[in-house]
mmCIF file of the N, C-alpha and C atoms, coordinates in Angstrom:
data_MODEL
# 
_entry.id   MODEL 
# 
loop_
_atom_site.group_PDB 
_atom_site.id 
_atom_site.type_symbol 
_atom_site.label_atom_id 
_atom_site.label_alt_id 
_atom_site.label_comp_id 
_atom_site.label_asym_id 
_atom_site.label_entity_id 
_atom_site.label_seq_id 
_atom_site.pdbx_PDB_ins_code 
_atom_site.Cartn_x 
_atom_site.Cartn_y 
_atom_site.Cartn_z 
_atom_site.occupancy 
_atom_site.B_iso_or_equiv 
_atom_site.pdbx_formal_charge 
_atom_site.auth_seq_id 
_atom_site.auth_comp_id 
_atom_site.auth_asym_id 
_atom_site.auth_atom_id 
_atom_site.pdbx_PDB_model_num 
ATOM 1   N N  . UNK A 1 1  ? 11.180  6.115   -6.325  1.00 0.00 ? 1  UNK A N  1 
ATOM 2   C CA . UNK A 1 1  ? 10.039  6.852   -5.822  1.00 0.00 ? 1  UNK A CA 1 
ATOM 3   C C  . UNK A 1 1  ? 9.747   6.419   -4.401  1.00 0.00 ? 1  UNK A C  1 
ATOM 4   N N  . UNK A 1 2  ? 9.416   7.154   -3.504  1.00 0.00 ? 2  UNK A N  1 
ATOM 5   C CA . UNK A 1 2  ? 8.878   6.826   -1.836  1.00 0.00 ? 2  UNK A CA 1 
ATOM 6   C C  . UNK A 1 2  ? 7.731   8.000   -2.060  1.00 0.00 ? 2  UNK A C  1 
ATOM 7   N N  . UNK A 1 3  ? 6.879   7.056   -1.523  1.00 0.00 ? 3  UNK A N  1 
ATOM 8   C CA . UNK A 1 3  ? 5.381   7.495   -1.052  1.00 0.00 ? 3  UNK A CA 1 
ATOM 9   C C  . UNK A 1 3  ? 5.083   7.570   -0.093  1.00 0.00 ? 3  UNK A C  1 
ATOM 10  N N  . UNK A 1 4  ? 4.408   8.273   1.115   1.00 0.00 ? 4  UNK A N  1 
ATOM 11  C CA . UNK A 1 4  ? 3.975   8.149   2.385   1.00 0.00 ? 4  UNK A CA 1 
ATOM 12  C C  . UNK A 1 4  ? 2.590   8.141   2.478   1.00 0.00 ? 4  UNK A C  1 
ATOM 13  N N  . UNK A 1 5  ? 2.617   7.523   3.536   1.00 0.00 ? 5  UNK A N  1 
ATOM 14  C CA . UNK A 1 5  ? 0.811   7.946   3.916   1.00 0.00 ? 5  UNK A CA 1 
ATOM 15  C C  . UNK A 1 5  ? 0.305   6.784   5.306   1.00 0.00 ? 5  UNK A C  1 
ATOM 16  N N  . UNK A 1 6  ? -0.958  7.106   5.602   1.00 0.00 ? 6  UNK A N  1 
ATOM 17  C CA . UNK A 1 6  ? -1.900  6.805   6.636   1.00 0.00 ? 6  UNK A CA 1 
ATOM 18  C C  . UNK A 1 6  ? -2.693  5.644   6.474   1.00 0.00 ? 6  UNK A C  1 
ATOM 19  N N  . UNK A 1 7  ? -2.305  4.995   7.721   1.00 0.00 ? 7  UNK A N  1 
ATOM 20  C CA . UNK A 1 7  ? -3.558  4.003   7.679   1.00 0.00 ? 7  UNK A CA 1 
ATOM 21  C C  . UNK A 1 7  ? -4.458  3.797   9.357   1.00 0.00 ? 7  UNK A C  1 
ATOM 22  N N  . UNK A 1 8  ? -5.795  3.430   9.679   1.00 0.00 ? 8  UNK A N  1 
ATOM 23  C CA . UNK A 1 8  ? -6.231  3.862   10.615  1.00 0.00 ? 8  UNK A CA 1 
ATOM 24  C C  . UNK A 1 8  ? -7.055  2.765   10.948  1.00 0.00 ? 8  UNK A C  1 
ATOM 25  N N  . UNK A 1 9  ? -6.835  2.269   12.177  1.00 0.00 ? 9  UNK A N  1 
ATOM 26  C CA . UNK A 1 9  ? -8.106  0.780   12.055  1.00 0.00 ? 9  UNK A CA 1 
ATOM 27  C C  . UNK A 1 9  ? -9.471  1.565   13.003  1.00 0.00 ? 9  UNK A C  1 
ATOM 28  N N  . UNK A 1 10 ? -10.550 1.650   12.376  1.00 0.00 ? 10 UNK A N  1 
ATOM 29  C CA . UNK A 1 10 ? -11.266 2.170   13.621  1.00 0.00 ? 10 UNK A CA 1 
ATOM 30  C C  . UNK A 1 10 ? -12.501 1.476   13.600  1.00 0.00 ? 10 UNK A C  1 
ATOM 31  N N  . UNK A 1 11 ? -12.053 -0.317  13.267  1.00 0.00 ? 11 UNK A N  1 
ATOM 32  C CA . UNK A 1 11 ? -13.085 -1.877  13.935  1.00 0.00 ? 11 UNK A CA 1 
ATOM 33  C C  . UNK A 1 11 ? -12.744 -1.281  15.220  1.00 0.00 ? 11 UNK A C  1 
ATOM 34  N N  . UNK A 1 12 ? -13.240 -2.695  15.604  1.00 0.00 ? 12 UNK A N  1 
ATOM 35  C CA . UNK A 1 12 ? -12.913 -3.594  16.808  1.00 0.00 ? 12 UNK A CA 1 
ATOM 36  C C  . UNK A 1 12 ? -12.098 -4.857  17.406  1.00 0.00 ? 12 UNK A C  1 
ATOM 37  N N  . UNK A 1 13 ? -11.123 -4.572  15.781  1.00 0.00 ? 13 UNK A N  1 
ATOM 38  C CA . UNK A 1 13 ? -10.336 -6.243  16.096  1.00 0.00 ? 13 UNK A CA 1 
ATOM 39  C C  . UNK A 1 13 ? -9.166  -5.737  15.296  1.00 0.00 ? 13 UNK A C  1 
ATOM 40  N N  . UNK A 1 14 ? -8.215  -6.267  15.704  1.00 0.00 ? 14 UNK A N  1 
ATOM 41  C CA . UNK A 1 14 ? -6.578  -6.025  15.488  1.00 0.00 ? 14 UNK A CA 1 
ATOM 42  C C  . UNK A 1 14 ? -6.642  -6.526  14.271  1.00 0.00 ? 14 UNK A C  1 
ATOM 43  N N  . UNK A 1 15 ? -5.611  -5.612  13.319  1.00 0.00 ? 15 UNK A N  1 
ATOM 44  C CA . UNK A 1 15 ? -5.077  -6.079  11.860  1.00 0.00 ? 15 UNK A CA 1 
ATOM 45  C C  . UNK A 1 15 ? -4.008  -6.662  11.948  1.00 0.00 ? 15 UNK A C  1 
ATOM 46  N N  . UNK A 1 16 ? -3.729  -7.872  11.318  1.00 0.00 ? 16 UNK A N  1 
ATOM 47  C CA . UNK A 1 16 ? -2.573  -8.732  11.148  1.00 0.00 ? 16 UNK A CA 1 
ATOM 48  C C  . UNK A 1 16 ? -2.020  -8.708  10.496  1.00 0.00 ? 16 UNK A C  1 
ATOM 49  N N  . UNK A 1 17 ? -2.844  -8.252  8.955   1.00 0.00 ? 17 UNK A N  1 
ATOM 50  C CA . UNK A 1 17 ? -2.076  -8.059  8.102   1.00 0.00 ? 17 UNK A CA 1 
ATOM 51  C C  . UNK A 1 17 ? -2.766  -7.161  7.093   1.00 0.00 ? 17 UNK A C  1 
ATOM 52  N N  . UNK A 1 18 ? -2.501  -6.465  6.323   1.00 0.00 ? 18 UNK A N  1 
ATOM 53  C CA . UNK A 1 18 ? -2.593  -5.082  5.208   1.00 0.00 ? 18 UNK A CA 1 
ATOM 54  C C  . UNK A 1 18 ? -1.858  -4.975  4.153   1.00 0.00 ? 18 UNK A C  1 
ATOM 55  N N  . UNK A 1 19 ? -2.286  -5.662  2.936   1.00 0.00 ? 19 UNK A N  1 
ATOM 56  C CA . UNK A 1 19 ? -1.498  -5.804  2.122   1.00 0.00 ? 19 UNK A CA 1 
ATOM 57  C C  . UNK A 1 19 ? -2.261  -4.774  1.049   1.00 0.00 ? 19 UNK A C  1 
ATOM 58  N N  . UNK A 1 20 ? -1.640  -4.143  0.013   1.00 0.00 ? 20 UNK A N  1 
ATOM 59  C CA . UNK A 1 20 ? -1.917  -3.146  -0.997  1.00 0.00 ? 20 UNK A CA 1 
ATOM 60  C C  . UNK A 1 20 ? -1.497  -3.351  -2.447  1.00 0.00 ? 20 UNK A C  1 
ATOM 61  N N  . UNK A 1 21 ? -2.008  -3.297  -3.578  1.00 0.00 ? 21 UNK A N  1 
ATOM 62  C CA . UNK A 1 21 ? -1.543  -3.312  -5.031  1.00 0.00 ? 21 UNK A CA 1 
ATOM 63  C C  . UNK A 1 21 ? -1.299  -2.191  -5.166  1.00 0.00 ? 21 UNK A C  1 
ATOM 64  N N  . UNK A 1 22 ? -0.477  -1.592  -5.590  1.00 0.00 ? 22 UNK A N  1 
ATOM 65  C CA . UNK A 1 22 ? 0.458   -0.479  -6.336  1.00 0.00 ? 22 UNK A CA 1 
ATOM 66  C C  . UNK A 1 22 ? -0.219  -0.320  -7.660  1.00 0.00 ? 22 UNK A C  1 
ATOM 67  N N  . UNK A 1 23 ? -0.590  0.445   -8.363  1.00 0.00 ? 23 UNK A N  1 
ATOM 68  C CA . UNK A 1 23 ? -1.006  -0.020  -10.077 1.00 0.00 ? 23 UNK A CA 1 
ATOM 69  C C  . UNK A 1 23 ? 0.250   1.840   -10.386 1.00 0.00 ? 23 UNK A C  1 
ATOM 70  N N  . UNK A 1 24 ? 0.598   1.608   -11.255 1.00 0.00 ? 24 UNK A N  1 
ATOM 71  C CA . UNK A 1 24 ? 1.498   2.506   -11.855 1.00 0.00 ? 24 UNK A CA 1 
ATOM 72  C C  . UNK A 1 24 ? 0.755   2.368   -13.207 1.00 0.00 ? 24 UNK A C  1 
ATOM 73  N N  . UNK A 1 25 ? 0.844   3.493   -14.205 1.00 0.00 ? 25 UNK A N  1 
ATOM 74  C CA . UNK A 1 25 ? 0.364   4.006   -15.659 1.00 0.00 ? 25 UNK A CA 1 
ATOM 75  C C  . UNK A 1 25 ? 1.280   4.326   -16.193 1.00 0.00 ? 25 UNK A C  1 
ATOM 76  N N  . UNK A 1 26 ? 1.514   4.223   -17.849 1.00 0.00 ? 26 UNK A N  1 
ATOM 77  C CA . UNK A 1 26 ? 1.312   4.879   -18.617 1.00 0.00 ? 26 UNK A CA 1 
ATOM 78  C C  . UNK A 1 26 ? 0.791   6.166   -19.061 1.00 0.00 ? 26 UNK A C  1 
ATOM 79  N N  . UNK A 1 27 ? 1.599   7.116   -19.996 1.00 0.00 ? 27 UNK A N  1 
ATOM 80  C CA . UNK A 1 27 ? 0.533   8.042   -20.495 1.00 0.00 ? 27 UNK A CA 1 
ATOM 81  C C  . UNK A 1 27 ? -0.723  7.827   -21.204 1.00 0.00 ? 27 UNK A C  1 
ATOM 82  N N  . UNK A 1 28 ? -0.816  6.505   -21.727 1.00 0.00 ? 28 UNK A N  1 
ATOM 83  C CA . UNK A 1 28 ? -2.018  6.181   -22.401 1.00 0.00 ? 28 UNK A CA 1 
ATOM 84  C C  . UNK A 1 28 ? -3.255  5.398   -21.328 1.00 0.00 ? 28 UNK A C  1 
ATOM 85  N N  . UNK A 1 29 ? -2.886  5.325   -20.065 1.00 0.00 ? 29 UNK A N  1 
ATOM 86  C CA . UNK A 1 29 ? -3.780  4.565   -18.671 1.00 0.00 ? 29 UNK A CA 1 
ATOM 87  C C  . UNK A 1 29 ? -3.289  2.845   -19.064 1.00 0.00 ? 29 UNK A C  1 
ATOM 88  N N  . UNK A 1 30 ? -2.357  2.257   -19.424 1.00 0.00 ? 30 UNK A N  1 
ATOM 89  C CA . UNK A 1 30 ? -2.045  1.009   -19.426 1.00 0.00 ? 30 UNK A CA 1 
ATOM 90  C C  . UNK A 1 30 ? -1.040  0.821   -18.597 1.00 0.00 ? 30 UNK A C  1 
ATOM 91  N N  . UNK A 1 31 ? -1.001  -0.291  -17.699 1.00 0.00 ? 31 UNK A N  1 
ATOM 92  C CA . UNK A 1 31 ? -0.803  -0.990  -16.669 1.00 0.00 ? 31 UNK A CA 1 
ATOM 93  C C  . UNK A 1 31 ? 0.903   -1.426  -16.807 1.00 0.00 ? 31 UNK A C  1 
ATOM 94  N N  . UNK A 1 32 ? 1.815   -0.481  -16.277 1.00 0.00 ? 32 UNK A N  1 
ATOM 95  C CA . UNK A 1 32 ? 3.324   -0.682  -16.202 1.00 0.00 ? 32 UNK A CA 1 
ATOM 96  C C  . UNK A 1 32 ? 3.595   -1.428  -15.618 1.00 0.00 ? 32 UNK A C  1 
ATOM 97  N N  . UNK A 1 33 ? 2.866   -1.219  -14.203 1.00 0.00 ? 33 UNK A N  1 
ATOM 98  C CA . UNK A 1 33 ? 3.915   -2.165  -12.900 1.00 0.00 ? 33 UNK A CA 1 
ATOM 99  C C  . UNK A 1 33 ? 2.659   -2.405  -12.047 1.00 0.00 ? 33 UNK A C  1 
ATOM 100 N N  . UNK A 1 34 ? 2.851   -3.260  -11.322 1.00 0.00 ? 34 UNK A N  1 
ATOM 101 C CA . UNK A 1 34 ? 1.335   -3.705  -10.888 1.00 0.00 ? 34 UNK A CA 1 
ATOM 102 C C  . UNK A 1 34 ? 2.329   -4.668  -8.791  1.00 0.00 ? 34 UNK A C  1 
ATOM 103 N N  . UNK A 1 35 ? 2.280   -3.754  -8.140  1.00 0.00 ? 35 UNK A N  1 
ATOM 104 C CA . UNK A 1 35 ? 3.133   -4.465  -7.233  1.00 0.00 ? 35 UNK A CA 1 
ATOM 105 C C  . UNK A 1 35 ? 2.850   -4.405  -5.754  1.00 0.00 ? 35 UNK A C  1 
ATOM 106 N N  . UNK A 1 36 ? 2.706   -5.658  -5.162  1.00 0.00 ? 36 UNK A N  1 
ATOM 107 C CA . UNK A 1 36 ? 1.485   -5.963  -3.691  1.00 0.00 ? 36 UNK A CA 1 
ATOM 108 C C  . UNK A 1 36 ? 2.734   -5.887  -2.883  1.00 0.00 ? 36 UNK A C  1 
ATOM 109 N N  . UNK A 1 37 ? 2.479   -4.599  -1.839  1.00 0.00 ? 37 UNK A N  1 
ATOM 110 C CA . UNK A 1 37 ? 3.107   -4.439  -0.351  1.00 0.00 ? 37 UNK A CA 1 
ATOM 111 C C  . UNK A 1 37 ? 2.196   -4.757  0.809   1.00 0.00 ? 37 UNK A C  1 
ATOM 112 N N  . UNK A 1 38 ? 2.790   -5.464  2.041   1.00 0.00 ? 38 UNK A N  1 
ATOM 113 C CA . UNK A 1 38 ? 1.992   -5.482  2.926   1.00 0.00 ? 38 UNK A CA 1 
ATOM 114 C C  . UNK A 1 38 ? 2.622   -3.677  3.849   1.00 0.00 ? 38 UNK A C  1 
ATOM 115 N N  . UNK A 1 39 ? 1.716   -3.312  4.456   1.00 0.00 ? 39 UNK A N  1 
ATOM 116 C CA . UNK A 1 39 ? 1.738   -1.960  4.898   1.00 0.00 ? 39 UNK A CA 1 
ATOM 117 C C  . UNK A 1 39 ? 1.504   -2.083  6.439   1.00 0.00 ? 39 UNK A C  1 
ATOM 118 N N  . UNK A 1 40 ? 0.537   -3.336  6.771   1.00 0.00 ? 40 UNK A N  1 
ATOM 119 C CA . UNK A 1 40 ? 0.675   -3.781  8.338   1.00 0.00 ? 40 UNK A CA 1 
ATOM 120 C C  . UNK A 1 40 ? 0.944   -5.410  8.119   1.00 0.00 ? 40 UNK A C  1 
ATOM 121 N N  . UNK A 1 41 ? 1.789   -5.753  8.921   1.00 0.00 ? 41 UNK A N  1 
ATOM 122 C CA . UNK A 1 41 ? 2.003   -7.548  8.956   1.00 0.00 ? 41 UNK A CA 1 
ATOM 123 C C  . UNK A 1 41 ? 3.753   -7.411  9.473   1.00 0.00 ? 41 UNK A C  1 
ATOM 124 N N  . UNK A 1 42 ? 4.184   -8.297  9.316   1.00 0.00 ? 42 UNK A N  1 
ATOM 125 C CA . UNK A 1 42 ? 5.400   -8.886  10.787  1.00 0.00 ? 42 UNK A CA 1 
ATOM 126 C C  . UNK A 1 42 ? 6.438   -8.162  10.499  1.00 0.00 ? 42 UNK A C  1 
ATOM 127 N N  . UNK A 1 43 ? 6.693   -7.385  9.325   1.00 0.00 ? 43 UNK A N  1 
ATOM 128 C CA . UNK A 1 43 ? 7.612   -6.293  9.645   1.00 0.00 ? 43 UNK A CA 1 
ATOM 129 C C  . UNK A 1 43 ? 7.384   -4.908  10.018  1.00 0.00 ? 43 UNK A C  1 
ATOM 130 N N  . UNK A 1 44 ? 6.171   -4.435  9.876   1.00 0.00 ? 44 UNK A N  1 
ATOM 131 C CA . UNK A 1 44 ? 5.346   -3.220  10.127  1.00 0.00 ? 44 UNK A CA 1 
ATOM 132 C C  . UNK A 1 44 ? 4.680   -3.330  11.497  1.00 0.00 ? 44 UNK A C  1 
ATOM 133 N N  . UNK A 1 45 ? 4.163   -4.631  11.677  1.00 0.00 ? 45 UNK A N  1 
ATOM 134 C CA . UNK A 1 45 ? 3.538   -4.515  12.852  1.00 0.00 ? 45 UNK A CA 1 
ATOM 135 C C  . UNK A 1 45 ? 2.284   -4.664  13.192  1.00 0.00 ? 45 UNK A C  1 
ATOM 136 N N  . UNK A 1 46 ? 1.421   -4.951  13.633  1.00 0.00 ? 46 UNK A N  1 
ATOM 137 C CA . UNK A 1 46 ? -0.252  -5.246  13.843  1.00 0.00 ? 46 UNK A CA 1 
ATOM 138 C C  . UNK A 1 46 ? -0.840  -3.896  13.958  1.00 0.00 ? 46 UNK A C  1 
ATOM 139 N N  . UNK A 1 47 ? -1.853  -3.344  13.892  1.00 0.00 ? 47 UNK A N  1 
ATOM 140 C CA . UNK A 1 47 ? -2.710  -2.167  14.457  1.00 0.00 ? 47 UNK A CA 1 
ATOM 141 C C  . UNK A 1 47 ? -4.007  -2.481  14.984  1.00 0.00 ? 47 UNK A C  1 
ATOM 142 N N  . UNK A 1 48 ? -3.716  -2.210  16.071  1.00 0.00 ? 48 UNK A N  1 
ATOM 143 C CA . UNK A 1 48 ? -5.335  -2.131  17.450  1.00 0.00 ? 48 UNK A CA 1 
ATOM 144 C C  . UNK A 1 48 ? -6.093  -1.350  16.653  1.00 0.00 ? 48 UNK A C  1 
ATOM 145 N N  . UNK A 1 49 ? -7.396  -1.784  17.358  1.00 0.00 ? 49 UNK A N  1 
ATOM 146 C CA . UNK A 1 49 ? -8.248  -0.516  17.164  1.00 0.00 ? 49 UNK A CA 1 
ATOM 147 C C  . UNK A 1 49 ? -8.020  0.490   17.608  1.00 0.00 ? 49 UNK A C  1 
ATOM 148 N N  . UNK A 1 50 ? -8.687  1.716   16.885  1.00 0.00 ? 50 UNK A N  1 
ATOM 149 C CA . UNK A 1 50 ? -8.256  3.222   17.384  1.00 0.00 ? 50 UNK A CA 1 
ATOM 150 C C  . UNK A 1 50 ? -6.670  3.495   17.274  1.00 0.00 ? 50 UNK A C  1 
ATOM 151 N N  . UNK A 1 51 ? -5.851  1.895   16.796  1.00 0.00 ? 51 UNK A N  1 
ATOM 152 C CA . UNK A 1 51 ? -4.821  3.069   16.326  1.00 0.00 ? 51 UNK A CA 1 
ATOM 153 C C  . UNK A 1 51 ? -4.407  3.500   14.728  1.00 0.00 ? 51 UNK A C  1 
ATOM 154 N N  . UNK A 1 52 ? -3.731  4.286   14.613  1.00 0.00 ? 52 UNK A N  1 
ATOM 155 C CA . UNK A 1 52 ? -3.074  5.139   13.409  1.00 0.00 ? 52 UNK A CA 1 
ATOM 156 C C  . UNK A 1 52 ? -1.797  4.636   12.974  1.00 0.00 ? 52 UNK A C  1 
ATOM 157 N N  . UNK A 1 53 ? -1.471  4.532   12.268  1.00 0.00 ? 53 UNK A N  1 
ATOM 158 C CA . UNK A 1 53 ? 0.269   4.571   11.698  1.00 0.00 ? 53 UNK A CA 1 
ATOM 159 C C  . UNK A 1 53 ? 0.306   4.576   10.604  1.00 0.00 ? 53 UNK A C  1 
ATOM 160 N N  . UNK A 1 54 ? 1.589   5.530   10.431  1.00 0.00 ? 54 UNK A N  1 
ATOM 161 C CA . UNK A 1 54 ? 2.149   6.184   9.204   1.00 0.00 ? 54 UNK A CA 1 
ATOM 162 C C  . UNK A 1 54 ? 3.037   4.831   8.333   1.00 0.00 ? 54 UNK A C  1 
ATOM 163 N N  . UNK A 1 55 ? 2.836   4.986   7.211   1.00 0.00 ? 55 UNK A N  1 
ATOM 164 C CA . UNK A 1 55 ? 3.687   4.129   6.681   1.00 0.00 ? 55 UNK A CA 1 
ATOM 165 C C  . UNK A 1 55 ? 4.303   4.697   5.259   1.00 0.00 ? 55 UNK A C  1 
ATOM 166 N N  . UNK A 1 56 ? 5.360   4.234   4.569   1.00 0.00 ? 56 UNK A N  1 
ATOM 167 C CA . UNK A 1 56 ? 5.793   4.378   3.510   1.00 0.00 ? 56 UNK A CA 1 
ATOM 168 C C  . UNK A 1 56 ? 6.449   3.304   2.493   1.00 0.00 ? 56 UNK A C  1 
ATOM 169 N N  . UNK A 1 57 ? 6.126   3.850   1.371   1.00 0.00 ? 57 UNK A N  1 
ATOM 170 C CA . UNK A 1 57 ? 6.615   2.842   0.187   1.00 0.00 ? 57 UNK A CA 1 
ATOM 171 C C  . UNK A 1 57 ? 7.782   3.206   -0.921  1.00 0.00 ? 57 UNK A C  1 
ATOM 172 N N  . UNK A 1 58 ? 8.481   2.347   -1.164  1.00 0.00 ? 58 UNK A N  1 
ATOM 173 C CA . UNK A 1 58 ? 9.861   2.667   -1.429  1.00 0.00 ? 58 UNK A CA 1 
ATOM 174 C C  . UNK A 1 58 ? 9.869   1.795   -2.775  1.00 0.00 ? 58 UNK A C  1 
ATOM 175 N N  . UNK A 1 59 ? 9.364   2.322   -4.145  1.00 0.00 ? 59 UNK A N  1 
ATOM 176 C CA . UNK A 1 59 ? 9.838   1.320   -5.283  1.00 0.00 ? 59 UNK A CA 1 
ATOM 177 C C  . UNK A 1 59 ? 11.031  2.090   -6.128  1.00 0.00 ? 59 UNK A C  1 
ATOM 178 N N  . UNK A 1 60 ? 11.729  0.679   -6.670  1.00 0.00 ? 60 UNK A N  1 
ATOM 179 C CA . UNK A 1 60 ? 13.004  0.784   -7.089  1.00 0.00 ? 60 UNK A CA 1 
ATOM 180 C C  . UNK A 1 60 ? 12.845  0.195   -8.417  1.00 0.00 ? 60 UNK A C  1 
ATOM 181 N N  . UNK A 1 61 ? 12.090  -0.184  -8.780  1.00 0.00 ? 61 UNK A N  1 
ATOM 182 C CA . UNK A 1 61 ? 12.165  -0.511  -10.132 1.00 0.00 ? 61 UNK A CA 1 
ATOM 183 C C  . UNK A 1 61 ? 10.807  0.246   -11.324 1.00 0.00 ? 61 UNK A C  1 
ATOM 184 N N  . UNK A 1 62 ? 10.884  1.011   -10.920 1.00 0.00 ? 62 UNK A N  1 
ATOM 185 C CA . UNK A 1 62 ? 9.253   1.452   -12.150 1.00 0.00 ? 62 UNK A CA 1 
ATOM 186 C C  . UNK A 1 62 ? 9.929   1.647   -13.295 1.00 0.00 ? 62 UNK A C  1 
ATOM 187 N N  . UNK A 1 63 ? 9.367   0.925   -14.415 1.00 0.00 ? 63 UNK A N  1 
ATOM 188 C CA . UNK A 1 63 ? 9.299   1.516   -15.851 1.00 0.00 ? 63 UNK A CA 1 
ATOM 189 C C  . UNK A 1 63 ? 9.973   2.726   -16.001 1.00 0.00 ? 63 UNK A C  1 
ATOM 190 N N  . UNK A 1 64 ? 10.506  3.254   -17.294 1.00 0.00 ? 64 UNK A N  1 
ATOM 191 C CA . UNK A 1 64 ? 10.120  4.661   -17.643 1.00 0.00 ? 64 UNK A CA 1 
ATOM 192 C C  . UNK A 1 64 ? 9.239   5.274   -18.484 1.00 0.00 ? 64 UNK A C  1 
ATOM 193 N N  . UNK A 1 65 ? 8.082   4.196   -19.005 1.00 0.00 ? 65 UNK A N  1 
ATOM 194 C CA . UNK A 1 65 ? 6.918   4.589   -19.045 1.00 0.00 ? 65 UNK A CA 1 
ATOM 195 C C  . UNK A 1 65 ? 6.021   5.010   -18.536 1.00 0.00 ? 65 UNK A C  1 
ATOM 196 N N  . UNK A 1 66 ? 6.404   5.269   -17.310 1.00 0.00 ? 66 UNK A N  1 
ATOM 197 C CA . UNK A 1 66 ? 5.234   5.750   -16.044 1.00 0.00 ? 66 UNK A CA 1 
ATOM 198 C C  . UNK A 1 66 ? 5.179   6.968   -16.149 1.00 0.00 ? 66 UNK A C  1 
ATOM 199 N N  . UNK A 1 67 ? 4.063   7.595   -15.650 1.00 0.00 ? 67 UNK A N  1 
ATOM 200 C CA . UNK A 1 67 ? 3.512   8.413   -16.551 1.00 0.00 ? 67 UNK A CA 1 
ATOM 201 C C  . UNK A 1 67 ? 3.751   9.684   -15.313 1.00 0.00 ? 67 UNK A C  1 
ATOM 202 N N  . UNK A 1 68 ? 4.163   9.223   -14.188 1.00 0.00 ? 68 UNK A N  1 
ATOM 203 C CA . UNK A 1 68 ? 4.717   10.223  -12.897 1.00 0.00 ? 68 UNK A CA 1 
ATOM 204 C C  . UNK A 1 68 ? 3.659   11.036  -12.217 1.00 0.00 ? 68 UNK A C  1 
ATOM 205 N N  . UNK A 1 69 ? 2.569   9.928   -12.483 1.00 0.00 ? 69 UNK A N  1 
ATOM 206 C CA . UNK A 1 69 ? 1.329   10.208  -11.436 1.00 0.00 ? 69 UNK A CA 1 
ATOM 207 C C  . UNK A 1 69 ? 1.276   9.200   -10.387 1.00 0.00 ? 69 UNK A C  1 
ATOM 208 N N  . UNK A 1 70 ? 0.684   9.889   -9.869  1.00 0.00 ? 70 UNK A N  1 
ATOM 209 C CA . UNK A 1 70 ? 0.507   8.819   -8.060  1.00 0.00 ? 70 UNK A CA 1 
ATOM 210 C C  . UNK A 1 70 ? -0.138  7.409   -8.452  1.00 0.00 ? 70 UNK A C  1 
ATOM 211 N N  . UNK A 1 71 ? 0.307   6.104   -7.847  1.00 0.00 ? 71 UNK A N  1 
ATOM 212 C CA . UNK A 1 71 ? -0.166  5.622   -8.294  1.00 0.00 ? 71 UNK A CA 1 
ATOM 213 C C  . UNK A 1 71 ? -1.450  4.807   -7.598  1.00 0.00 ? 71 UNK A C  1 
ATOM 214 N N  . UNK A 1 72 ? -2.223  3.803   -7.992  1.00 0.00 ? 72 UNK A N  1 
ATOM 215 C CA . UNK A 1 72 ? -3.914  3.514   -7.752  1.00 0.00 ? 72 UNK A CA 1 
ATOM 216 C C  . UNK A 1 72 ? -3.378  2.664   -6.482  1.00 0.00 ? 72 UNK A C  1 
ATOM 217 N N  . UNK A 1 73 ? -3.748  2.844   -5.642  1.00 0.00 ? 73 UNK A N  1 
ATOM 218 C CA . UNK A 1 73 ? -3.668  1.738   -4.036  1.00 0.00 ? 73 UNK A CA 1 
ATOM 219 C C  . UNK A 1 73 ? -4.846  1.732   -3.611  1.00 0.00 ? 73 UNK A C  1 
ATOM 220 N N  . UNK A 1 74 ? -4.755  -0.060  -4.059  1.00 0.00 ? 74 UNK A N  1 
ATOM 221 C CA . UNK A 1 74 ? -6.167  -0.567  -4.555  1.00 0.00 ? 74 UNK A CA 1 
ATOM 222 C C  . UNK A 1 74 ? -5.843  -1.874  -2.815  1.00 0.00 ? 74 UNK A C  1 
ATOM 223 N N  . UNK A 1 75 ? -6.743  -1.811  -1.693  1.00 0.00 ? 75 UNK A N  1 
ATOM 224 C CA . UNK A 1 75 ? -6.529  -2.964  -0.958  1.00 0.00 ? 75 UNK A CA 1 
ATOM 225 C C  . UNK A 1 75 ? -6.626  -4.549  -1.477  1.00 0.00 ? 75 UNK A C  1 
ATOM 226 N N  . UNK A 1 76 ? -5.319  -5.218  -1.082  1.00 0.00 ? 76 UNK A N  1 
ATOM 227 C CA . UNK A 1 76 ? -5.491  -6.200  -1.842  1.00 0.00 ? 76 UNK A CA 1 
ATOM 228 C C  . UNK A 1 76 ? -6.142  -7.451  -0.961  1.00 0.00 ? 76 UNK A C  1 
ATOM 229 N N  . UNK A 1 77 ? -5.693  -7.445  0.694   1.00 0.00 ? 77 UNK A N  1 
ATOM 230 C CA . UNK A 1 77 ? -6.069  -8.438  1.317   1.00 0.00 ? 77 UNK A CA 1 
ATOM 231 C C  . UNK A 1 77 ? -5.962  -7.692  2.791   1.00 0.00 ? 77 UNK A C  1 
ATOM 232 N N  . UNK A 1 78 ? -7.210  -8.167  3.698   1.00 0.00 ? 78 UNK A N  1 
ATOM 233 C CA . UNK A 1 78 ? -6.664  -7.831  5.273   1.00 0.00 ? 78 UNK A CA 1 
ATOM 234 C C  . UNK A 1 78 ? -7.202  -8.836  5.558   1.00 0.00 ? 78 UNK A C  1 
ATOM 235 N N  . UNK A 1 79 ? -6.146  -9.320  6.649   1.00 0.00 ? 79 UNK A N  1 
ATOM 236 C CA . UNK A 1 79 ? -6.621  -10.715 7.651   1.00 0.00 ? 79 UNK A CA 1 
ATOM 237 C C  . UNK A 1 79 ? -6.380  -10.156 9.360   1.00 0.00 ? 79 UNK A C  1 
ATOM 238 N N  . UNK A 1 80 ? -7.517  -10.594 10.008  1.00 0.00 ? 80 UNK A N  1 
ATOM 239 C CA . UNK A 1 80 ? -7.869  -10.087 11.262  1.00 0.00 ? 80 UNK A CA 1 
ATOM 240 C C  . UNK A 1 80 ? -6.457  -11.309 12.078  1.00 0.00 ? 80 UNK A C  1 
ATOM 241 N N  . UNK A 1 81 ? -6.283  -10.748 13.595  1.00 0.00 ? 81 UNK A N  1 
ATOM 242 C CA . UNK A 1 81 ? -5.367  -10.965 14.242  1.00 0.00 ? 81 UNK A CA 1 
ATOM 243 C C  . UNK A 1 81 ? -6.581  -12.388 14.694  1.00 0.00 ? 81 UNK A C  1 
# 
C-alpha cells in the first residue's frame, strides 16, 4: 500500500522532526498493525514556517486482516529545530 498526503507548518519555528502512528483495522475495528513513520526529520528534511511538503508512505507488510480502509494517522511526536 502507498499513501500520499500533506503536511504544512504554519508556527513560527522550524520542524525537526514529524513522526506519525499508522493504526491499520480489522473488519471488527481491532488493531492489526500499529507502525510510527517520521514524515519530516533527516531523511525528509526540516520544514520552515509557511512551508508545505508532500509526503508519502510505503507499507510492505500489513496483515490480511486489514480491513482496506485508510488508515488512523494519529501524530506521534514533533520536536522543534
Amino acid at each position: 500500500m502507498r499513501d500520499r498526503g500533506k503536511i504544512g507548518n504554519k508556527g513560527d519555528r522550524t520542524l525537526k522532526l514529524v513522526e506519525i502512528n499508522c493504526v491499520f483495522r480489522d473488519a471488527f475495528g481491532q488493531v492489526v498493525l500499529r507502525e510510527r513513520v517520521a514524515i519530516v526529520g533527516a531523511r525528509a528534511g526540516r520544514l520552515s514556517p509557511g512551508d508545505l511538503k508532500n509526503f508519502r508512505l510505503a507499507f510492505d507488510n500489513i496483515p490480511d486482516s486489514w480491513n482496506q480502509a485508510l488508515p488512523e494517522l494519529v501524530i506521534a511526536q514533533i520536536v522543534f529545530a
